[in-house]
C-alpha positions as CSV (number, residue, x, y, z in Angstrom):
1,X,-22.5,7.2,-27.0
2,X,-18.8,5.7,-28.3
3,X,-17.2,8.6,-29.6
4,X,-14.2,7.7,-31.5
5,X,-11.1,9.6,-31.6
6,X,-8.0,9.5,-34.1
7,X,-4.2,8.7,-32.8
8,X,-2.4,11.7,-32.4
9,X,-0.9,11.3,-35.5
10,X,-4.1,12.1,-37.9
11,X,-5.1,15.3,-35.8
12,X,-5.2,18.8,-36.1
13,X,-4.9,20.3,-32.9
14,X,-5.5,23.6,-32.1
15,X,-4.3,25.2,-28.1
16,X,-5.7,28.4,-26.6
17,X,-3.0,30.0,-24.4
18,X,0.1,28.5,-26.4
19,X,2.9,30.7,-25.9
20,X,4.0,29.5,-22.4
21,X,3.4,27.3,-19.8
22,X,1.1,24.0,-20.2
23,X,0.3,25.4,-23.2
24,X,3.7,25.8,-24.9
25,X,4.7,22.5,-23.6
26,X,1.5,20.4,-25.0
27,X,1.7,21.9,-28.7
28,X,5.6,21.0,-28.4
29,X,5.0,17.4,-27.2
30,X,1.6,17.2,-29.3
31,X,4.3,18.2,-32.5
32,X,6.5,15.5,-31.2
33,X,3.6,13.0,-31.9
34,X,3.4,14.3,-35.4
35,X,-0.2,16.4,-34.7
36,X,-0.3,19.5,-36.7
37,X,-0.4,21.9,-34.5
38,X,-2.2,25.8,-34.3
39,X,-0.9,27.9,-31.5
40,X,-2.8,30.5,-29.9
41,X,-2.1,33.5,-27.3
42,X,-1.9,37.4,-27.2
43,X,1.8,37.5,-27.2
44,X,3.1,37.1,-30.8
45,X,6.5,37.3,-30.2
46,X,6.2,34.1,-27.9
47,X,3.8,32.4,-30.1
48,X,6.3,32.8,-33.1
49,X,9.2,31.4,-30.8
50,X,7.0,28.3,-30.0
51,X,6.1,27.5,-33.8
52,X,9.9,28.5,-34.4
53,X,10.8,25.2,-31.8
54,X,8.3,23.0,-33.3
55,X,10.0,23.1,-36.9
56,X,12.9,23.5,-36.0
57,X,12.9,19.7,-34.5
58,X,10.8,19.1,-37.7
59,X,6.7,19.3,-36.8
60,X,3.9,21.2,-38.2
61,X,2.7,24.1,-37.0
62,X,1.4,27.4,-37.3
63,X,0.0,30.6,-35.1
64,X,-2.7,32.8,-34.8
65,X,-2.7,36.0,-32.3
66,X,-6.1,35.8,-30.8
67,X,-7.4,37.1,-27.5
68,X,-10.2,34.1,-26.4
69,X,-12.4,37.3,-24.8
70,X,-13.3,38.1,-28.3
71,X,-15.8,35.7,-30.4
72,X,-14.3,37.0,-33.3
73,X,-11.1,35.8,-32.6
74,X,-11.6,32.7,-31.7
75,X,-13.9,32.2,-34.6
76,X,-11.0,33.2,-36.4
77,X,-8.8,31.0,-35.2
78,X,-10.8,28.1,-36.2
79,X,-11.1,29.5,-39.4
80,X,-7.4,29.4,-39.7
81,X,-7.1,26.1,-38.8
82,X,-9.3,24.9,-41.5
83,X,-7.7,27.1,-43.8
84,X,-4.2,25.6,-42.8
85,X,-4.6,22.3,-41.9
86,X,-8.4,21.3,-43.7
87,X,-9.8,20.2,-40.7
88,X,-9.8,20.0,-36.7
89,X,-9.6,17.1,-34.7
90,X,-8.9,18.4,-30.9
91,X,-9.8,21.7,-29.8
92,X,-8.1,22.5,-26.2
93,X,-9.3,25.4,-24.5
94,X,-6.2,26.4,-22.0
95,X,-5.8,30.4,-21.8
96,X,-6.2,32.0,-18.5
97,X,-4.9,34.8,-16.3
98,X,-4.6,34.9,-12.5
99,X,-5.5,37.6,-10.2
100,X,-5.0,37.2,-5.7
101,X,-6.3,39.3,-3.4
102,X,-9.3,39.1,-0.7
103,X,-12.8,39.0,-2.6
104,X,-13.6,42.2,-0.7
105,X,-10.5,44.0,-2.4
106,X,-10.4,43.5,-6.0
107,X,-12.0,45.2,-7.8
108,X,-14.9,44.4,-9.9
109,X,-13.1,45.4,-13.5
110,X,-10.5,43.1,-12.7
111,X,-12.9,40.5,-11.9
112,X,-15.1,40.6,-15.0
113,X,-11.8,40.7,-16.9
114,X,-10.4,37.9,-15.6
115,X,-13.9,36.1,-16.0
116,X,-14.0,37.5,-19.7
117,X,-10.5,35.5,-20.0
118,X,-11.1,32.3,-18.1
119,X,-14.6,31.6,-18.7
120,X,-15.6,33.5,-21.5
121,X,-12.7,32.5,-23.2
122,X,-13.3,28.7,-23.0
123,X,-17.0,29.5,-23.6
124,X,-16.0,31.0,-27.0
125,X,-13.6,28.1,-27.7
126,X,-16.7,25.4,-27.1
127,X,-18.6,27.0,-29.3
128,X,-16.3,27.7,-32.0
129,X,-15.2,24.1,-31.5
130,X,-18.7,22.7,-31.5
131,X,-19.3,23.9,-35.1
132,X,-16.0,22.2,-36.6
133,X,-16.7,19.1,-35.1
134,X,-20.4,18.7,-35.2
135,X,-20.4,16.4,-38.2
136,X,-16.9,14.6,-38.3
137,X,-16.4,14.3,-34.6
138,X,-13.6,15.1,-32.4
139,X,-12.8,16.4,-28.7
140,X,-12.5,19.2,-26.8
141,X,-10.3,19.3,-24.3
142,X,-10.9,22.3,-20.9
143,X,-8.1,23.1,-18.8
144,X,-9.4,23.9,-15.5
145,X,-8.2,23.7,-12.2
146,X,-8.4,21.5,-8.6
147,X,-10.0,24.3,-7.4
148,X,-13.3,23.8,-10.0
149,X,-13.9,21.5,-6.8
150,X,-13.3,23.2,-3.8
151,X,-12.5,27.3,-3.6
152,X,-9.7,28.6,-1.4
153,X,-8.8,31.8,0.3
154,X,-6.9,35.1,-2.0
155,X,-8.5,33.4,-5.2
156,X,-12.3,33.4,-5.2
157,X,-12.6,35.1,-8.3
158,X,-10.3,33.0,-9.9
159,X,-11.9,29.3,-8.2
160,X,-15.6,31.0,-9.5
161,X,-14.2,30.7,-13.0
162,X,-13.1,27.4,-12.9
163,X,-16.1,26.4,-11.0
164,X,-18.0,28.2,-14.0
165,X,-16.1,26.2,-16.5
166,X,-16.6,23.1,-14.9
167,X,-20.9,23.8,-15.1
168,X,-20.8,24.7,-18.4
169,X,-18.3,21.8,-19.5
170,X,-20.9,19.1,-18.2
171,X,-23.7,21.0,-19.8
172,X,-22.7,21.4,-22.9
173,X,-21.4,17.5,-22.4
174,X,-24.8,16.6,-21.9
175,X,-26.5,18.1,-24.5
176,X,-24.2,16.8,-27.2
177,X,-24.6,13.6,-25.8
178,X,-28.2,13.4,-26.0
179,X,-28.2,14.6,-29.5
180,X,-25.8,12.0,-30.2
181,X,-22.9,14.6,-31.7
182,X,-19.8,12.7,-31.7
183,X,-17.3,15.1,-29.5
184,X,-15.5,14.1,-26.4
185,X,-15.5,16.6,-24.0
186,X,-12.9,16.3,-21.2
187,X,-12.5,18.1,-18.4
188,X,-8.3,18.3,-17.0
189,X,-8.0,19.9,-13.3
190,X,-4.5,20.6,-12.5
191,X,-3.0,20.9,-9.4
192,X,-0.6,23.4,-8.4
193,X,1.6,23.1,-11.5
194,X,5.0,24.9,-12.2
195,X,4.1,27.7,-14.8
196,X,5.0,31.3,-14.8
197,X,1.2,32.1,-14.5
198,X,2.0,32.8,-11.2
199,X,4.8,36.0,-11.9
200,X,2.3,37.5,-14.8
201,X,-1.0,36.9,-12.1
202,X,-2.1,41.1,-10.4
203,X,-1.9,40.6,-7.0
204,X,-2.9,42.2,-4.0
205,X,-1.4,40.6,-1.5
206,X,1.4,42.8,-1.0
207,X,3.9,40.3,-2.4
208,X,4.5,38.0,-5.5
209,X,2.1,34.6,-5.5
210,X,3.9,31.4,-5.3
211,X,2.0,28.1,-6.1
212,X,1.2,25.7,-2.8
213,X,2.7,22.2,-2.7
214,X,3.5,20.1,-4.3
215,X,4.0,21.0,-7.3
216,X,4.1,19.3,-11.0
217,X,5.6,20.1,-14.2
218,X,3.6,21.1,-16.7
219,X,4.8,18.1,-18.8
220,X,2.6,16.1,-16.6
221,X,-0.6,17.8,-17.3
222,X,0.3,18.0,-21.2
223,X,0.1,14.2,-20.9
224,X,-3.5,14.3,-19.4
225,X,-4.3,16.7,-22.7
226,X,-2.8,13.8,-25.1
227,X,-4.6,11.4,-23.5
228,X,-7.9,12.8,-23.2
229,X,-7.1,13.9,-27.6
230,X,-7.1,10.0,-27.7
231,X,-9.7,8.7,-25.4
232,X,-12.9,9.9,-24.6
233,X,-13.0,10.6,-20.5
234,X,-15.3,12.8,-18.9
235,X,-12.8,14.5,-16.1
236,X,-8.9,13.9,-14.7
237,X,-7.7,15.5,-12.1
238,X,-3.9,16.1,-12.2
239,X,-1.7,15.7,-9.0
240,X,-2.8,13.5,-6.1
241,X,-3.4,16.6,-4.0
242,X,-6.3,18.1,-6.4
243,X,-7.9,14.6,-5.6
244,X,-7.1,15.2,-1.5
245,X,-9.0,18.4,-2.1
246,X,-12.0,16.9,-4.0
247,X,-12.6,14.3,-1.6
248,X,-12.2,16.7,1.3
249,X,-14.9,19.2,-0.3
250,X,-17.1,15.9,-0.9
251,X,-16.6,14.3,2.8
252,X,-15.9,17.3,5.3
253,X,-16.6,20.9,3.4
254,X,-16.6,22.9,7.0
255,X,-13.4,20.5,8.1
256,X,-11.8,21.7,4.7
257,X,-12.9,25.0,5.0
258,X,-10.7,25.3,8.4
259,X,-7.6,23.6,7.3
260,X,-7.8,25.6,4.3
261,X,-7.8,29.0,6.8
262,X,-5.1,27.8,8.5
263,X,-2.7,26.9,5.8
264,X,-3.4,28.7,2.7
265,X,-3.3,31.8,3.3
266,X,0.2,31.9,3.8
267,X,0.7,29.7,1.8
268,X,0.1,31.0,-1.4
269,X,2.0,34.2,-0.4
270,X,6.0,34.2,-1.7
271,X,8.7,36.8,0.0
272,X,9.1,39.1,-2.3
273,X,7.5,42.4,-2.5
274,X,4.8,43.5,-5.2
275,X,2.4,46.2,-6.0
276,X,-0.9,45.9,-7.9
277,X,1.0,48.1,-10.2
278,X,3.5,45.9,-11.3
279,X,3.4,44.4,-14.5
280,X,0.8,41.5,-15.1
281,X,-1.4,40.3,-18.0
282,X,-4.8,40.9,-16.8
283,X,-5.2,43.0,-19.8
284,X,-2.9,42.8,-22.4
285,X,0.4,40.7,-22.7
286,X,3.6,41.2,-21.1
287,X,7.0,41.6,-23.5
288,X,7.8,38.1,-22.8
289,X,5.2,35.6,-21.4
290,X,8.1,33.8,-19.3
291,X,8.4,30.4,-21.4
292,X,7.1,27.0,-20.3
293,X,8.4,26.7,-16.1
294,X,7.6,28.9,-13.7
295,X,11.0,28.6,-11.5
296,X,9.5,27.6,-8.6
297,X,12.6,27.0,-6.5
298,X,11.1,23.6,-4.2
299,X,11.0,20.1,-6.1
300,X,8.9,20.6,-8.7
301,X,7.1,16.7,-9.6
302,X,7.6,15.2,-12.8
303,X,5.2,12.1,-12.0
304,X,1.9,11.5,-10.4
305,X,1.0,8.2,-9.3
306,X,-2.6,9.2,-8.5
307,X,-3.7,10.6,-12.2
308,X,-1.2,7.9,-13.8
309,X,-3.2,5.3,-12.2
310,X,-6.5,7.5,-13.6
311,X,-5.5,7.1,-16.8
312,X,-4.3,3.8,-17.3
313,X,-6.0,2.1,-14.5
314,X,-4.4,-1.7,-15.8
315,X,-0.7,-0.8,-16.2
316,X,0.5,-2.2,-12.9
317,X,0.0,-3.0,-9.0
318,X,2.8,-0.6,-8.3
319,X,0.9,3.2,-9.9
320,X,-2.4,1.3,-8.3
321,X,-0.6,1.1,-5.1
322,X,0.4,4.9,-5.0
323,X,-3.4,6.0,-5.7
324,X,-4.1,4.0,-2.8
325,X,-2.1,5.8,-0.2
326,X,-2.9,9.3,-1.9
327,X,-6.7,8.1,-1.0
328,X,-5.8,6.6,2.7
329,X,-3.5,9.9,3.3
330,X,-6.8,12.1,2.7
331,X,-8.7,9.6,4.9
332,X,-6.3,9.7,7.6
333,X,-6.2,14.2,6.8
334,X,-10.2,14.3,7.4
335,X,-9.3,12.3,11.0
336,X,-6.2,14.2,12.1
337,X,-8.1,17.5,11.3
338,X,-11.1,16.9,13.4
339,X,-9.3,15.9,16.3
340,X,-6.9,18.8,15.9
341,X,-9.8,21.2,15.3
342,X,-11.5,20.0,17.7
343,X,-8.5,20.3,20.5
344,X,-7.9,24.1,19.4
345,X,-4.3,22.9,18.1
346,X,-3.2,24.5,14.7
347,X,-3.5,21.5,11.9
348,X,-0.6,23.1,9.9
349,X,2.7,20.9,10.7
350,X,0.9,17.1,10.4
351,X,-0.9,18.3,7.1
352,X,2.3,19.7,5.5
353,X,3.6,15.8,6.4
354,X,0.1,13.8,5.3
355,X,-1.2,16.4,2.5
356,X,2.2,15.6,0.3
357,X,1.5,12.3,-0.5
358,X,1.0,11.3,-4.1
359,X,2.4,8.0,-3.7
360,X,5.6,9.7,-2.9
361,X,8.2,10.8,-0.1
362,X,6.8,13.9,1.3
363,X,9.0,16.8,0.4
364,X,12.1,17.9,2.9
365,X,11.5,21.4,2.5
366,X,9.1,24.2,1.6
């Protein structure tokens, strides 16, 4: 079925978790395309700042205070769209909280919350999204994760919500499909990406999280979201490492399961000291949501070759070239890891080398 989409330009866009982050920096750069634009988060005073930024460098756009957990927010929210803007075009589902600690010591309210916010929540948004564009058309847009492919250690609960996203994505894909409904629906899996969900994540780790390497700029998964406004595609992964991981879960699950024992753990674990009581926004906003980075203090990637060359597959040998080592570097992982593995020896130090490739140098420090 062609579905076809309108140039950025002609759309009303609306963006679930708006205030910081990818979100922030999408409805800034989909404003800089000339899309009116509808923020939504919790945090009001953020949400206000954004839409303050926006007109300020003279785009359209408005916000609406809406918790996704809540059906009747988020049918409110398109409501308000309509009401503002007489239509919606693109309806990108992005809100979501994080939460670290072993699956046998978090507890179960914090897991059905964070399942109410990062599944329910994009639930909510398909459906409100679904009636809108039933009859004109249109896309949704799902911000997941890398890890709606393959799960890691400290974050099952979160990796079962993206995984849960991801089902429901192709589902509902299908169905509109067969009863020829003209919406896109796209699904964007990030990589480890520079945001400050990270400092607002609970954690029980005994320490603040910190995002593994490498990591991108959110500017580069706001790109992906443009795009996939534009063009109907089904999935994109962002980062050449998310791609590592998918092919790893796809070729050699057990193999992946052991490097990802050995080196993620750690990993994901920063130096400084923190409490399951510190401040997070599990459950209601924080004062300040922490803008659009998330001062992660290694190089922080402004350009993926691998999910360039995804999306514009024709635009030169050069991006093509760069997915191509990011697919021989997880080749050459899979055999480096079942010799190492196999040996006893720890696969840590040649996979911090190989695992950095995205058609760059690999990083000089962690």
């Amino acid at each position: 079925m062609d579905v076809s989409l309108k140039p950025i330009g002609e759309q009303v866009v609306v963006i679930t978790g708006a205030s910081s982050g990818i979100g922030r920096v999408t409805a800034k750069e989909l404003a800089k395309h000339d899309a009116r634009v509808v923020l939504a988060a919790r945090n009001e005073h953020d949400l206000a700042s954004a839409v303050t930024e926006i007109r300020d460098q003279g785009g359209r756009a408005v916000c609406q205070v809406c918790d996704v957990s809540d059906p009747a927010q988020v049918d409110a929210l398109g409501d308000r769209a309509v009401r503002e803007f007489g239509t919606i075009d693109t309806w990108v589902n992005n809100a979501g909280v994080g939460l670290y600690g072993r699956c046998t010591e978090v507890p179960i309210a914090d897991m059905r919350r964070q399942f109410d916010v990062n599944y329910w929540g994009q639930v909510h948004g398909m459906l409100t999204a679904v009636k809108h564009l039933r009859q004109h058309g249109g896309a949704i847009v799902n911000v997941a994760s890398a890890l709606a492919d393959r799960a890691i250690p400290l974050q099952g609960n979160y990796c079962a919500t993206k995984h849960a996203i991801k089902a429901f994505t192709d589902s509902l894909r299908m169905e509109l499909e067969a009863d020829g409904v003209p919406i896109s629906v796209t699904l964007v899996k990030p990589g480890s990406i520079d945001t400050p969900l990270f400092q607002k994540a609970k954690t029980f780790m005994g320490v603040e999280p910190r995002p593994i390497p490498p990591v991108y700029a959110p500017d580069v998964v706001a790109e992906v979201i443009l795009h996939a406004a534009q063009h109907a595609v089904r999935d994109v992964i962002v980062g050449g490492m998310g791609k590592i991981v998918s092919v790893g879960e796809k070729t050699s699950p057990r193999l992946t399961d052991k490097y990802m024992e050995r080196s993620s753990l750690e990993s994901q674990k920063g130096e400084t000291a923190a409490s399951a009581e510190r401040p997070a926004n599990l459950y209601s906003p924080l004062p300040q949501d922490g803008g659009e980075g998330g001062g992660f203090s290694g190089r922080v990637r402004k350009w993926s070759a691998y999910t360039e060359a995804a999306l514009h597959p024709r635009v030169g040998m050069g991006v093509l070239a760069g997915a191509g080592v990011t697919l021989a570097a997880a080749a050459r992982i899979v055999r480096r890891r079942r010799g190492s593995i196999v040996r006893g020896g720890s696969p840590e130090s040649g996979a911090r080398r190989k695992l950095t490739s995205d058609g760059q140098p690999p990083e000089s420090s962690r």
